[in-house]
C-alpha positions as CSV (number, residue, x, y, z in Angstrom):
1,X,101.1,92.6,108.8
2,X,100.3,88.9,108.0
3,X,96.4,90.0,108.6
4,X,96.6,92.6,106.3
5,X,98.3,90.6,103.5
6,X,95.2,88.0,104.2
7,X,92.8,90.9,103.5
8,X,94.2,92.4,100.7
9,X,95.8,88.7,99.5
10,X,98.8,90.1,98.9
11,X,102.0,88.1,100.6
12,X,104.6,90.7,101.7
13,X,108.4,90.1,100.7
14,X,110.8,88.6,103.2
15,X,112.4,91.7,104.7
16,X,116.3,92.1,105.9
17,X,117.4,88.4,104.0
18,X,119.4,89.4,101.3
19,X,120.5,85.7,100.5
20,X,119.0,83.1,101.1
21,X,120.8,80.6,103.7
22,X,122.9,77.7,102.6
23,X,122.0,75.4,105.5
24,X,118.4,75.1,103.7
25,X,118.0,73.0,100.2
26,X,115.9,75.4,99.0
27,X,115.2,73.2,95.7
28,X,113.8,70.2,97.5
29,X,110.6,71.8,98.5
30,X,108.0,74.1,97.9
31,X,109.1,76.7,100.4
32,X,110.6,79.9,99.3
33,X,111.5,83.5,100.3
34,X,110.1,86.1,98.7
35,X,112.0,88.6,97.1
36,X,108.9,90.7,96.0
37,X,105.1,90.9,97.0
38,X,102.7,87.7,95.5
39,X,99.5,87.4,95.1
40,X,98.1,85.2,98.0
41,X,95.4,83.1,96.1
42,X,92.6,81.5,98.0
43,X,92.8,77.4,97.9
44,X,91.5,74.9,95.8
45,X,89.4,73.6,98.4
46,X,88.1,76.9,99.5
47,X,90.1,76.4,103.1
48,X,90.9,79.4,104.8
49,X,94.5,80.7,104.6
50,X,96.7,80.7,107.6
51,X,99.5,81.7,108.4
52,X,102.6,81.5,111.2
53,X,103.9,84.5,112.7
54,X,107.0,84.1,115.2
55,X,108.7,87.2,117.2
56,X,112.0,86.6,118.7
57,X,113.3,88.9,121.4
58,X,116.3,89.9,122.5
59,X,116.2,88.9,125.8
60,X,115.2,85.5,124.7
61,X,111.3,86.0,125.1
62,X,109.9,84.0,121.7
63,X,106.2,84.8,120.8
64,X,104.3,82.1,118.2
65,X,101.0,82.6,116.9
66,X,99.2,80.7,113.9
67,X,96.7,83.3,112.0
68,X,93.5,81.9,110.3
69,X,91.8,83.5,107.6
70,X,88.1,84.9,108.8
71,X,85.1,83.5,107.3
72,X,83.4,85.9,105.0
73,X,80.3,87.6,105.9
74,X,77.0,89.0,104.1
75,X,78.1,92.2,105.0
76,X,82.2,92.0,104.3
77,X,82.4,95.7,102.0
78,X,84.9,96.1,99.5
79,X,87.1,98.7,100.8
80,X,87.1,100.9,97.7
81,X,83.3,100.6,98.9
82,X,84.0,102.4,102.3
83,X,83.3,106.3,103.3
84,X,86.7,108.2,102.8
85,X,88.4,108.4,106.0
86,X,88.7,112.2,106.1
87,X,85.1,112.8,106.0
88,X,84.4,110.5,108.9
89,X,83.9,111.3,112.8
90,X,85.3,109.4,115.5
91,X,85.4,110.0,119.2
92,X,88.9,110.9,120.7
93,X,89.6,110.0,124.3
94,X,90.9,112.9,126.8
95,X,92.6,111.7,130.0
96,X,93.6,114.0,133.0
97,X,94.0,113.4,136.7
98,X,91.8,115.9,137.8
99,X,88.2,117.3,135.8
100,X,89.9,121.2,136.0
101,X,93.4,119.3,134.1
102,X,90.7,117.5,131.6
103,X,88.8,121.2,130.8
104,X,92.3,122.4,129.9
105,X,93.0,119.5,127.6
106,X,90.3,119.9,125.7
107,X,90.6,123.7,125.4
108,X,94.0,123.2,123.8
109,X,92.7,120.5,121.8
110,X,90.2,122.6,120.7
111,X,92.7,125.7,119.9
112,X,94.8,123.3,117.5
């Protein structure tokens, strides 16, 4: 999610929060959450943006990773720029445990 709001610079709203906590002073700093989607501007000083991304788990497993914006590069196309999905081919994996099992996949595949 956080990778696609860096593409499209677009900062998603803060899901499932519908107030914000007391046991934060919200006023005393530039941190806020976001109650709808914000433009995500490139800095000033033409740094990359980043970005934290925690996942808490249930059974007390805690993920944290920091994102960093990719460099451009000479040939970075403007999606709008790209071929329309629908008219283009990609290869689709079959799996089976035996070759006769992988024939029959790709029949029915083929019928559908």
């Amino acid at each position: 999610k956080m990778v696609e709001a860096m593409r499209h610079g677009l900062l998603p709203r803060t899901l499932h929060v519908d107030e914000p906590t007391p046991q934060v002073d919200w006023e005393a700093g530039a941190v806020a959450l976001l109650t709808e989607p914000a433009r995500w501007t490139p800095r000033p000083d033409g740094s990359p943006l980043r970005a934290a991304v925690s996942s808490f788990g249930i059974s007390g497993t805690n993920a944290h990773v920091v994102l960093e914006q990719a460099p451009p590069t000479p040939d970075d196309t403007p999606a709008e720029a790209l071929p329309d999905p629908s008219d283009t081919t990609v290869p689709l994996l079959l799996s089976a445990k035996s070759p006769q099992a992988l024939r029959e996949q790709a029949v029915r595949l083929a019928e559908y």
